[in-house]
N, C-alpha and C positions, 0 to 999 in steps of 0.2 A: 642788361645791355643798356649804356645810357642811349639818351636820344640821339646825342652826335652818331653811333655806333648800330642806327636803325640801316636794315636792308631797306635798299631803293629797288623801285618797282618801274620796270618800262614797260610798254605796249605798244608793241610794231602793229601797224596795221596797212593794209595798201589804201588808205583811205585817210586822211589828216583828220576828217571831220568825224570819224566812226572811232579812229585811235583819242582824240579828243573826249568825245560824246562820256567813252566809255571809263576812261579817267575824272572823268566830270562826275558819272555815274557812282564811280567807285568812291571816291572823297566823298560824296553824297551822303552813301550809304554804310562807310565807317565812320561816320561825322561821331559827336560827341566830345570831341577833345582834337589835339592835335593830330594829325597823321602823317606813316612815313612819306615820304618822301616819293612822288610818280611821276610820271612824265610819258608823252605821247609821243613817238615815232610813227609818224604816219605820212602815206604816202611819198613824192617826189621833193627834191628840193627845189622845184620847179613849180608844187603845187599840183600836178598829174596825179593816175594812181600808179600805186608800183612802190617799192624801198627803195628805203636811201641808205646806205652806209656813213653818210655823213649825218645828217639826221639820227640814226640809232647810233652811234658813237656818243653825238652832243647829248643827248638824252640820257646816256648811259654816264656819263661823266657829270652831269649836271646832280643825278639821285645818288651818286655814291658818297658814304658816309663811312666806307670803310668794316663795313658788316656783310658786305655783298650785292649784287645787282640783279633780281632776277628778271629776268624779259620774260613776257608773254605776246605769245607771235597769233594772230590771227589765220591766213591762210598758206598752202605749201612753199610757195616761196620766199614769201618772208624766211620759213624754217630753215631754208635755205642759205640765205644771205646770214640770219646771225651765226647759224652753224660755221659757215666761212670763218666770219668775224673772230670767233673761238676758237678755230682751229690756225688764225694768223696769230695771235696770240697779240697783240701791240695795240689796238681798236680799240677794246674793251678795257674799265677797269678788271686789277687782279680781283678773282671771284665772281665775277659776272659767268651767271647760266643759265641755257636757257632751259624754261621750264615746262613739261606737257599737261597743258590745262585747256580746259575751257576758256575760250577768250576773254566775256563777258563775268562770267560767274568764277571764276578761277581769280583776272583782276579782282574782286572784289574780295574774293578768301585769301588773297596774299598781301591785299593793302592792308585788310581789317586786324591781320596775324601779325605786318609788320609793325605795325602801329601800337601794337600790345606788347612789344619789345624781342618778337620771334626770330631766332637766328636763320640762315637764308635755307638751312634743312626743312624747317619748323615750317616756315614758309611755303618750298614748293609744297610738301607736304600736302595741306591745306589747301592750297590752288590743287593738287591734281585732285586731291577728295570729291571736289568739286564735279568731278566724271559721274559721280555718283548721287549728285541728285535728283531725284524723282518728283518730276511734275503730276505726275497722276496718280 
């Protein structure tokens, strides 16, 4: 997959500075080279907490590359809002899904996968595994 053709990675969060942080985080810790493509949906277009359908739109259209868009959503109603979004079908780029990960650790197994040229399966993939780490 060339790199034009890298899955984009979004992350809703009801919080701008947490959806941020954690986008911050993730680039961080897939550093080494370049990396796909991510972007923070968070919070109000106002700056409040809560989603935005405009925000996760712009986000969602900004990482597409034409390989796919996976969203990871932090809490239930974000789940809510992009499920919407997917089931209007017009919002989102074609391919954009959303994926059940861990928010934190899940961004960071979908940036690192899409960055190594992983198609958006490869990807969730990867993010959901993520359910599966053991701290202790």
């Amino acid at each position: 997959m060339s790199e034009e053709q890298q899955v984009g990675i979004v992350l809703v969060s009801h919080s701008g500075p947490v959806a941020e942080t954690v986008a911050e985080l993730a680039r961080g810790l897939a550093a080494g080279g370049a990396t796909a493509p991510v972007a923070a949906a968070g919070g109000t277009s106002a700056g409040g907490l809560g989603t935005s359908v405009e925000l996760i739109a712009g986000a969602a259209r900004s990482v597409d590359r034409g390989a796919g868009v996976a969203l990871l959503v932090d809490l239930g109603s974000a789940v809510l809002t992009v499920k919407a979004m997917l089931a209007e079908g017009d919002e989102l780029p074609p391919g954009s899904r959303l994926v059940d990960a861990p928010f934190v650790e899940g961004a960071v197994a979908a940036l690192v996968t899409a960055s190594a040229g992983g198609d958006l399966d490869t990807v969730e993939a990867a993010a959901a595994d993520a359910y599966g780490y053991r701290k202790v």
